[in-house]
N, C-alpha and C positions, 0 to 999 in steps of 0.2 A: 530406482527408488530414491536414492541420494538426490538425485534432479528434482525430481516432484516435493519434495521436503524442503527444498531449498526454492522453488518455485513458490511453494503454499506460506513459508517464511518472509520471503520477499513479498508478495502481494499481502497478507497481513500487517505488516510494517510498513508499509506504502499506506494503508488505509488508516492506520493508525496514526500517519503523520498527520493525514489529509484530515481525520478527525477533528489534528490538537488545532487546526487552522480555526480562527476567528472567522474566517469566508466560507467556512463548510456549510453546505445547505442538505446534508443526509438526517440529522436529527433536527430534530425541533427544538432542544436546549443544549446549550454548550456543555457539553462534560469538561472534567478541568483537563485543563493542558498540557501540566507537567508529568504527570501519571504516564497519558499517552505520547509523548513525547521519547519518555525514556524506554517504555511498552519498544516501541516504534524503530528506534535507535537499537536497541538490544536486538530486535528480532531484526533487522535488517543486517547488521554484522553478521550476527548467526547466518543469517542467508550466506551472506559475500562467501563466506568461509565454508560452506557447503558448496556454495557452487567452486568457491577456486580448490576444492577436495575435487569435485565431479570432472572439472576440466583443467585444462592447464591455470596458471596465473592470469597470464593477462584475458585470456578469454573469459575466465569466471569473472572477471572484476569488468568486462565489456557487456558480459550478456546480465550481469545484475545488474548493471545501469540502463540498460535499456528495459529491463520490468518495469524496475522503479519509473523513468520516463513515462513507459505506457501505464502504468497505472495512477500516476498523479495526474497522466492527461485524460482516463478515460473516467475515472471516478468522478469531476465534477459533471461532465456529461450526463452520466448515469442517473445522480441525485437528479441533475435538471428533468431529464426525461421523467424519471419517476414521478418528482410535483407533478409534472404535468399532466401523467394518467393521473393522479391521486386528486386533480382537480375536476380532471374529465368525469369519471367515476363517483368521485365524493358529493 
């Protein structure tokens, strides 16, 4: 359970950085940056700190940077695909 909390923490906080980015292509208007920035930072600690509770040290602090990794590399992906049904479709 501890895992999956720290898992939904870490990808929330990933998306929140991804948000505060001026290159986000998910919304159609910039929300402000600072909000989700600290959003983003806050809930990604919490993560780290879940997960290095769930596993040892260094491994928590390995397997949260590889969410984050996969998640800042799969998110603009995902936006892109999304335009793209949302043009096919629209």
């Amino acid at each position: 359970m501890l895992t999956l909390l720290a898992l939904a923490l870490t990808i929330v906080g990933s998306a929140c950085l991804y948000l505060a980015s001026p290159n986000q292509r998910w919304l159609s208007r910039m929300p402000p940056a600072r909000p989700l920035l600290v959003l983003g930072t806050v809930l990604l600690l919490i993560g780290l700190a879940l997960w290095i509770a769930a596993l040892r040290p260094l491994s928590g602090v390995a397997v949260a940077l590889h969410v984050v990794m996969v998640c800042l590399f799969a998110l603009p992906y995902a936006a892109a695909l999304r335009g793209t049904r949302r043009r096919r479709h629209g």
